[in-house]
N, C-alpha and C positions, 0 to 999 in steps of 0.2 A: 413586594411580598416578603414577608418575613422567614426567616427560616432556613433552610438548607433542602438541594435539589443534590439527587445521586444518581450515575444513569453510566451507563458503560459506552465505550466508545471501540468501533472496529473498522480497522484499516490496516494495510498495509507499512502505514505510517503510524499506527495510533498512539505509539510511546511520545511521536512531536505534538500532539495533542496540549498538552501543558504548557508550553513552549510557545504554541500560537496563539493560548487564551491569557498568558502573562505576558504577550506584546501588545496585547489588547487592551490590560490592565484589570483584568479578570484574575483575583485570588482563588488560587485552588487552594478547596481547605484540605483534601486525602486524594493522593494516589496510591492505586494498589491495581500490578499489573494481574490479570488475569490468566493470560492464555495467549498462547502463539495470537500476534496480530489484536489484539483488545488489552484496555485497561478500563479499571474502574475509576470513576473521579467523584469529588465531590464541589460544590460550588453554594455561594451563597444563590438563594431561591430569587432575589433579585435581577441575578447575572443571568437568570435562564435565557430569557430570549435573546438577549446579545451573545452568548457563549452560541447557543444553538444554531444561527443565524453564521456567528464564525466558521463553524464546524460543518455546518450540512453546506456552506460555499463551497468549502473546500474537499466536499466529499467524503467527509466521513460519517458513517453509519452511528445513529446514535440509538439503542434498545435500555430495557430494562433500567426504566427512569422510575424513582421514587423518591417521595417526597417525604424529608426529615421534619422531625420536633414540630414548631407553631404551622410549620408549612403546609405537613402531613393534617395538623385539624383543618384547617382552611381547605384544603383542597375536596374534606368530606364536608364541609358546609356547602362546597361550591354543586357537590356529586349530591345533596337535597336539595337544591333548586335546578336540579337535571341541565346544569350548565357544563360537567364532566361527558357529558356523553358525544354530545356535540364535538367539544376539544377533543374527545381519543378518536372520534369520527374521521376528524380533520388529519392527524397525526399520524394514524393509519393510513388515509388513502394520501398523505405525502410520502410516505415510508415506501409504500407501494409501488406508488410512479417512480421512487427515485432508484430502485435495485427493480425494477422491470424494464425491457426496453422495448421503447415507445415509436420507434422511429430510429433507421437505418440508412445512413450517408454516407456517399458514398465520394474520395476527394481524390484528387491526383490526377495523373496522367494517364494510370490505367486503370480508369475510372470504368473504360469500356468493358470490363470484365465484371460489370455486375449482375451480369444475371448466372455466372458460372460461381462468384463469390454467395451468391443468396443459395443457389444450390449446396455447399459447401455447408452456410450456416442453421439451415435445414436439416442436413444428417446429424451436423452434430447439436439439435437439438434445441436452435437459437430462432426465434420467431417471433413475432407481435405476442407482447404481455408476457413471452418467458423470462425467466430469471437473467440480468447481465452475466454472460459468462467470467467464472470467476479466473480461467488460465486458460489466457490464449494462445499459448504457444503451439497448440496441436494446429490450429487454424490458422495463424501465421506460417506453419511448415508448409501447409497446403497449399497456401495464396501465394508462397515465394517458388511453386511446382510449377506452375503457369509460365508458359514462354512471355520471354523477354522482362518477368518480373524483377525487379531489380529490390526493391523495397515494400515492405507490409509491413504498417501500424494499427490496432486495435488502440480508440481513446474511448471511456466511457464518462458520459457527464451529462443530469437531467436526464435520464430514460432515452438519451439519444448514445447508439454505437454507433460511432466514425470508423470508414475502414477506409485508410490513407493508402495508396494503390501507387507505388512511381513504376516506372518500365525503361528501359534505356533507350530503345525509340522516341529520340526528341527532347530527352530529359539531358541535364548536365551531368558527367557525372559526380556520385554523392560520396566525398572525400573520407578513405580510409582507416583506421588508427585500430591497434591491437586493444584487448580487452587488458589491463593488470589490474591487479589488489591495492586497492587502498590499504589495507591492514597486515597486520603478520598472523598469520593463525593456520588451520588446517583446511583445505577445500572439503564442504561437507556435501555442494551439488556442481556438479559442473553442466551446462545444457550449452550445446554448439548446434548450432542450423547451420551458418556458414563460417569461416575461418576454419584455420588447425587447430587445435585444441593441442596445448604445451606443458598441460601437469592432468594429472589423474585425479580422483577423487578418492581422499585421501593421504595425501600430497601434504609436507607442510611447504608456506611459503611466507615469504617478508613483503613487506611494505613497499611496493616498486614492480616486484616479479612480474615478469608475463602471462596469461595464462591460456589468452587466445591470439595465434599470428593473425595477422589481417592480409593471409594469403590459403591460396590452395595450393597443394602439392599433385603434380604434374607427372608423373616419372622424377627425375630428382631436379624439375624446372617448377620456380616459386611463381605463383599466377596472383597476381592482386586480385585482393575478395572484401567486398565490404562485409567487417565482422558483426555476424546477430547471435549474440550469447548471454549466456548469465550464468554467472556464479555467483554460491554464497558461503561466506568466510566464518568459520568456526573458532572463534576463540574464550579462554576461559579468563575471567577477571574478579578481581578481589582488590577493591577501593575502601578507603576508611573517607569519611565525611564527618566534619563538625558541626555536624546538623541532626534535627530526629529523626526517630526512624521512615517517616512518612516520606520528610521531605530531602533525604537520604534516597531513597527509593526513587521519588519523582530525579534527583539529579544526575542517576547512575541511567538511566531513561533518558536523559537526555545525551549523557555523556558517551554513551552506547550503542546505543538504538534497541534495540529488541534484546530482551533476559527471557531467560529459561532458567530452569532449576536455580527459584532463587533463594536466597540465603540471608538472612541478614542475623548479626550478631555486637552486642554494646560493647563498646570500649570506651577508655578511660576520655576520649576529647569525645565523643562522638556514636557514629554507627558504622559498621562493616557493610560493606555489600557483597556479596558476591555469586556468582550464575556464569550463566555459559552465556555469551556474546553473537549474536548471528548480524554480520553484514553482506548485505546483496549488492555485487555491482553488475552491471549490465551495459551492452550496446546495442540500441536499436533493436531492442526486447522486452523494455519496461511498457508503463500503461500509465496512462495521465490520469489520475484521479479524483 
């Protein structure tokens, strides 16, 4: 198909987006990030079902798809021979199955807690054909309240929620390490369920810093704690690239991860980038997507 296909992409990852359709060998023609967690892209109208195919593997949400130049007439020739209807039919009820959950599994060793977990997902809302919850950390604090729970993972993938259950009854146990910062910047969230938490929010820190112990405090006795935290790292950047502006933009996206307030401006080799930086790191609180 001739043409250009444009269509937004949302994830938690969505800036590596460009990055997994250029290993592919998929040319992006424009990136342009949108919004916390989404960018917009462009692709030739060829690439669509291999890009999308890439993308929806891996779980990322793809809306608000339109079809450029010769693409855009073709797809209104295809919408009078009532062949479009069909195709949004189709795209639809994939879209549907794949941000609804379909089915609830349940793995681990305390596995036997599912009918107190299904209870749990219940209040907060979570049942056949509702929306995959978008932050589990409320429900994870719940399912780690549960005697002898030792570990709780939420995975979401295909309309199915996994909720991975270990207990220390008969389990090994599951080897310790503190949370630190990959980066140097300012703490903008700090969320602790188990460990000490060792900076504030608000906090600057460097590349190394600690910022959750992988113990509990006791009276002034240190108690080993498998750490379940997350922060995320606030920093501000300003890169010049010998590139356009587009594709300046797609590499400060890759070099970064996630831009907010962004900025770009021409210089004499090139383009300026520059935004505010957000990186997330996390133990045994992220979500497979």
């Amino acid at each position: 198909m001739p043409g250009s296909i444009a269509f937004t992409v949302r994830s938690l990852s969505a800036h590596r987006a460009v990055e997994k359709l250029a290993r592919a060998g998929v040319a992006v023609r424009a990136c342009r990030p949108l919004q916390k967690n989404a960018v917009d892209l462009k692709i030739r109208a060829k690439d669509a079902k291999k890009s999308f195919a890439i993308l929806r593997g891996s779980c990322y949400n793809i809306e608000n798809i339109r079809y450029c130049g010769s693409a855009r007439l073709l797809r209104e020739a295809v919408r009078a021979a009532g062949l479009l209807l069909g195709a949004l039919f189709f795209l639809f009820a994939v879209r549907f199955a794949e941000g609804r959950v379909l089915a609830v599994e349940f793995t681990g060793s305390g596995a036997y807690y599912q009918r107190e977990i299904e209870a749990m997902l219940r209040e907060e809302g979570v049942g056949p054909f509702s929306p995959m919850p978008a932050d589990t950390a409320r429900l994870t604090a719940r399912v780690l309240s549960l005697p002898r729970v030792e570990f709780c993972a939420f995975k979401k993938r295909g309309g199915v929620l996994t909720v991975e259950v270990q207990c220390t009854d008969g389990v090994e146990p599951i080897a310790g390490m503190p949370l630190t910062s990959n980066v140097s910047g300012v703490v903008e969230t700090l969320v602790v369920i188990r460990g000490t938490p060792l900076v504030e929010e608000g906090a600057a820190v460097e590349k190394g810093d600690l910022l959750v112990g992988d113990y509990l405090l006791v009276g002034e006795e240190k108690l080993p704690a498998l750490v379940i935290a997350k922060a995320v790292i606030r920093r501000d950047i300003s890169v010049e690239y010998e590139l356009g502006e587009a594709q300046a933009i797609a590499q400060a996206l890759l070099d970064f991860g996630e831009l907010a307030e962004l900025h770009t401006g021409k210089t004499e080799k090139g383009w300026r980038v520059e935004g505010v930086a957000r990186t997330t790191v996390s133990l045994n609180l992220g979500e497979e997507n």
